[in-house]
C-alpha positions as CSV (number, residue, x, y, z in Angstrom):
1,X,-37.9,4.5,28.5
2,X,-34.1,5.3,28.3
3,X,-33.8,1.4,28.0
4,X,-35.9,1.0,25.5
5,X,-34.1,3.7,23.7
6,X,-30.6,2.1,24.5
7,X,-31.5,-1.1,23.5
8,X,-33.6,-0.3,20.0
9,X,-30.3,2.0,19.2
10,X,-28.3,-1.2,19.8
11,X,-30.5,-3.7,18.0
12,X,-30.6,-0.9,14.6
13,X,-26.4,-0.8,14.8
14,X,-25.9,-4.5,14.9
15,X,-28.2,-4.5,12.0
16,X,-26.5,-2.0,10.1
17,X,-22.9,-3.3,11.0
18,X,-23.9,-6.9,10.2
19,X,-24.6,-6.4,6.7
20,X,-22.1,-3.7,6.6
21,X,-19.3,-6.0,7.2
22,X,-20.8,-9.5,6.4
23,X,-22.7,-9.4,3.2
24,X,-24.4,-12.5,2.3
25,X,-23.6,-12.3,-1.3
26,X,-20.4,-13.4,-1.2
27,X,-17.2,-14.0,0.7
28,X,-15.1,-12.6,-1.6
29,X,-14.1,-9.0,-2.6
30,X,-14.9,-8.2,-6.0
31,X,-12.2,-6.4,-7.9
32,X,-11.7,-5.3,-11.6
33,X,-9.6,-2.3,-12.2
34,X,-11.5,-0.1,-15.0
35,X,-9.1,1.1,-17.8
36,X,-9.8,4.1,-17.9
37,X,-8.8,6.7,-20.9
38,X,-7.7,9.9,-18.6
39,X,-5.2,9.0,-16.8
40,X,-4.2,11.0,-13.6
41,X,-1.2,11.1,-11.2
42,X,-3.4,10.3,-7.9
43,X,-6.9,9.0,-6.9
44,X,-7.6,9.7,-3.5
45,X,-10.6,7.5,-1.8
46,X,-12.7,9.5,0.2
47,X,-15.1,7.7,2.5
48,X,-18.1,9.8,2.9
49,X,-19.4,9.2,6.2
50,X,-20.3,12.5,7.1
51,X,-23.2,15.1,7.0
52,X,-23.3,17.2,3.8
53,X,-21.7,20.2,5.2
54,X,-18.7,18.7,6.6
55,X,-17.9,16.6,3.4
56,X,-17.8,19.8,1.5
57,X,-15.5,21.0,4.2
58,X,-13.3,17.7,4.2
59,X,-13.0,17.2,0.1
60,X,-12.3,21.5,0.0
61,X,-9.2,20.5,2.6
62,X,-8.2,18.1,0.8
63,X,-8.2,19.8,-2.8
64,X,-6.6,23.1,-1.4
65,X,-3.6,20.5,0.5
66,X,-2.9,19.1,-2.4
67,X,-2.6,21.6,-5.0
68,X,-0.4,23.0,-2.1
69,X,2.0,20.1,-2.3
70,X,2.0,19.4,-6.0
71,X,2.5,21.4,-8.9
72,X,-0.2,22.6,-11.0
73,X,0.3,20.1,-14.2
74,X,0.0,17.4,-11.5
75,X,-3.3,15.9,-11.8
76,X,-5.7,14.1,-9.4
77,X,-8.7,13.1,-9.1
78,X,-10.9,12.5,-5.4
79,X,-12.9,9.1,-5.9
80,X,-16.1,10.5,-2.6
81,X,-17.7,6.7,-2.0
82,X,-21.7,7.4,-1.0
83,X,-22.0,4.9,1.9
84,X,-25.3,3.0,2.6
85,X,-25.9,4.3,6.1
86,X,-25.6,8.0,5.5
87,X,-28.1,10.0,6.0
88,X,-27.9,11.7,2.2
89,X,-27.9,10.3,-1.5
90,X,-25.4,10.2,-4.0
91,X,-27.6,13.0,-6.1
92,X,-27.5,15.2,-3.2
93,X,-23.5,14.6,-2.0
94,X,-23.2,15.6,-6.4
95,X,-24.8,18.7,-5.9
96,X,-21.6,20.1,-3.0
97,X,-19.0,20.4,-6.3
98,X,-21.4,20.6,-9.6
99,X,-18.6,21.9,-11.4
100,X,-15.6,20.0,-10.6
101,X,-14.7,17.1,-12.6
102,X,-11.8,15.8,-10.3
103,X,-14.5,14.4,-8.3
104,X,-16.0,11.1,-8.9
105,X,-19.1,10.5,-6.9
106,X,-19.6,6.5,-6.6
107,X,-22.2,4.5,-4.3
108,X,-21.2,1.7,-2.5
109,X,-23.2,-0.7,-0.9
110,X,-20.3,-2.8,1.2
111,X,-17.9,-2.1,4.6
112,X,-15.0,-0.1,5.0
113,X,-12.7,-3.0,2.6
114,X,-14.9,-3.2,0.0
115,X,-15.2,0.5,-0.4
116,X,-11.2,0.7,-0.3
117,X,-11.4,-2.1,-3.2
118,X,-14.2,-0.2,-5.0
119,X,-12.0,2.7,-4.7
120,X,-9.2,1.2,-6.2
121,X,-11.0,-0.4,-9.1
122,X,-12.2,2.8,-9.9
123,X,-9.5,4.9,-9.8
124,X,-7.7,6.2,-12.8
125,X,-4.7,7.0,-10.8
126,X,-1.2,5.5,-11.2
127,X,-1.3,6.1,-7.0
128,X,-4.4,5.4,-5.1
129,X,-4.4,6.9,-1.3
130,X,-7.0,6.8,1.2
131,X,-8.1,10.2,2.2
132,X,-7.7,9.7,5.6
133,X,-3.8,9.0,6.0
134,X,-3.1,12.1,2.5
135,X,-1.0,14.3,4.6
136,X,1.3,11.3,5.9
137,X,1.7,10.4,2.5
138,X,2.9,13.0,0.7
139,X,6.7,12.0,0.7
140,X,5.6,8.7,-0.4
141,X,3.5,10.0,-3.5
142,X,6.4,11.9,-4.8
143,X,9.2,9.3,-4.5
144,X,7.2,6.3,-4.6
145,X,7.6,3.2,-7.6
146,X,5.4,1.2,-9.5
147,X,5.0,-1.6,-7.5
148,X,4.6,-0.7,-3.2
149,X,1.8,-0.8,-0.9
150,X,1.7,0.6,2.5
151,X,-0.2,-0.1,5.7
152,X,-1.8,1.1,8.6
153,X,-1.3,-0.7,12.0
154,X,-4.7,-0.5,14.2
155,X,-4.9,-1.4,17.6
156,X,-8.6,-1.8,19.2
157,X,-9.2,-2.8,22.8
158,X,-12.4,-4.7,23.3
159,X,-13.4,-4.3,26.8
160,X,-15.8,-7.4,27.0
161,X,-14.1,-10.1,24.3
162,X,-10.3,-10.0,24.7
163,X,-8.1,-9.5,27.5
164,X,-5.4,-8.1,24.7
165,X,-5.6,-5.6,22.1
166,X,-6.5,-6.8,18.4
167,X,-3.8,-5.8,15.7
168,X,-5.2,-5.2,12.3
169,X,-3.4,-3.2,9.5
170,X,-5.6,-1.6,7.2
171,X,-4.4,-0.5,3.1
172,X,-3.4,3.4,3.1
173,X,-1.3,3.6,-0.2
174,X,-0.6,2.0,-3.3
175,X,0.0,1.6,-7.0
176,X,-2.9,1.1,-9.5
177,X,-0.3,-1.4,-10.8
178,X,0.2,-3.4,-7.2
179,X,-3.9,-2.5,-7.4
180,X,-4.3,-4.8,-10.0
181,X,-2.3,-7.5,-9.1
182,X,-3.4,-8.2,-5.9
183,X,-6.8,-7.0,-5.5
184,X,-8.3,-10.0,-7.8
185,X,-10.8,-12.3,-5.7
186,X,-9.4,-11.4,-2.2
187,X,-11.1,-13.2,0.5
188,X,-13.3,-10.5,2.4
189,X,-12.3,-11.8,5.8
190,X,-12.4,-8.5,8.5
191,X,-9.1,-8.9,10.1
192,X,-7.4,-10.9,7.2
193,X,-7.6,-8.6,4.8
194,X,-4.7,-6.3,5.5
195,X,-2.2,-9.3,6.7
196,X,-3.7,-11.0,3.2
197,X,-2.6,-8.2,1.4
198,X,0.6,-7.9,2.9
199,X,1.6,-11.6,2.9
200,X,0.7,-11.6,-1.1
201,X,3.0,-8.5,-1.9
202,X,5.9,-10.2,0.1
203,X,5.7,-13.1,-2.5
204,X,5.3,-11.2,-5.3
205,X,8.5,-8.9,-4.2
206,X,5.8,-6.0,-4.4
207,X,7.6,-3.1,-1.7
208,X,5.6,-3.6,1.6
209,X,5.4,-0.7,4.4
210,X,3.3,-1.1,8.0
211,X,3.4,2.2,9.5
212,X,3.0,1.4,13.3
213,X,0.5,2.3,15.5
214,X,1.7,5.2,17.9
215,X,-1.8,4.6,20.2
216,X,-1.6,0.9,22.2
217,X,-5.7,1.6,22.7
218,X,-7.3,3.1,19.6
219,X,-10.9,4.1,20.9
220,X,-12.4,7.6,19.9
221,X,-15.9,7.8,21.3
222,X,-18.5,5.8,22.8
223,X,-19.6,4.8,19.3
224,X,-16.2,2.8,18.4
225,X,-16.7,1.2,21.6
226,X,-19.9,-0.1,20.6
227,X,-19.0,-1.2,17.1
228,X,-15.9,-2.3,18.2
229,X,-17.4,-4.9,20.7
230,X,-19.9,-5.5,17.5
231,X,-17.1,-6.1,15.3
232,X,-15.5,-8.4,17.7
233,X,-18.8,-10.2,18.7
234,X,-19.8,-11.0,14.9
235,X,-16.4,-12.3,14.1
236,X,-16.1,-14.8,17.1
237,X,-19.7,-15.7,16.2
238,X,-18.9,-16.3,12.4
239,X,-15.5,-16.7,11.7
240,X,-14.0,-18.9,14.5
241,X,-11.7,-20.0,12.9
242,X,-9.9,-16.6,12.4
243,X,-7.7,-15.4,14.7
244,X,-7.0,-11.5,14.3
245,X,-3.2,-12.1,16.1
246,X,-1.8,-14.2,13.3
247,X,0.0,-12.4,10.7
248,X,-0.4,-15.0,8.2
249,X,-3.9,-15.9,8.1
250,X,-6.1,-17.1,4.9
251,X,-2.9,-17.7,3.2
């Protein structure tokens, strides 16, 4: 019985992280940055994977740490993405802040890049930060340009696929202006979507930051060990061609 359990739980992830991270429609992010009429200082993407009760938690942290660090005619705005696989809908995450107009509730139907992109194209920002990395990024928010990006080195150990640890850098920071210019029909590529970004900013003398990894195995539960070998196991079986150690790959 406990097999048939395992193996049913295994079967419904590899669904859900297939067309999470591989949609059919199209092998190319899709990207056009709304112009909005209010303009703010910051959007900040929050990925709502969570259950209701802790994403009221996680968007009140992040409201009351950043009218901490910014002055009150600063204004921002917290762009919550609905994801596919939660177990909530969009009307229901609306319902945790029914007054509060700095947040922008938006469904997405598409993997952890696409919802950064979506974020970004919805944004009204002239800074766009993920939620996740806010409290590193303070310094950069308040000194930062026009034109910069910075980056998030991962490191993920597969324990059936690669005898090494796979490098990724993920998008943490930007401009809406850098936004703009370099999010236009990005190939959607797992692993090459970071360096892609990266590589594209270098020749267009956008400002480029990797923050390194401080972890040499990045693995937080028994779930991103599964969907870490799933990750790994769709790639080699779809894309190939890709390797995830080459910094300048699709370009």
């Amino acid at each position: 019985m406990l097999f048939v359990v395992t193996a049913l739980f295994i079967i419904l992830a590899a669904q859900s992280f297939y067309k999470m991270y591989f949609p059919k429609k199209s092998l190319y992010l899709t990207y056009q940055g709304e112009n909005n009429s209010q303009t703010v200082n910051l959007s900040v993407i929050y990925h709502a994977f969570s259950t209701l009760s802790l994403i009221r938690e996680q968007i009140s942290c992040l409201i009351a740490l950043l009218e901490e660090n910014f002055p009150e005619d600063f204004k921002f705005q917290i762009i919550a993405l609905h994801a596919p696989v939660s177990m909530f809908t969009k009307k229901q995450m609306k319902t945790l802040f029914p007054q509060d107009n700095r947040i922008v509730f938006i469904e997405s139907k598409n993997g952890e890049f696409e919802h950064f992109v979506l974020g970004c194209a919805k944004s009204s920002g002239s800074i766009i930060v993920d939620s996740r990395y806010i409290a590193q990024m303070i310094d950069v928010i308040k000194t930062s340009g026009t034109d910069f990006i910075e980056f998030q080195e991962r490191i993920v150990d597969s324990l059936v696929y690669d005898p090494d640890p796979v490098r990724f850098i993920n998008p943490i920071a930007l401009s809406k202006q850098t936004a703009n210019q370099l999010l236009t029909n990005l190939p959607s590529y797992p692993y090459g979507f970071g360096y892609t970004l990266y590589n594209l900013a270098k020749k267009n003398n956008i400002q480029a930051t990797i923050h390194k990894s401080k972890y040499e195995y990045h693995v937080d539960s028994f779930t991103e060990i599964l969907f870490t070998e799933l990750y790994i196991f769709f790639l080699k079986r779809f894309y190939p061609m890709i390797d995830p150690r080459r910094s300048s790959m699709l370009l």
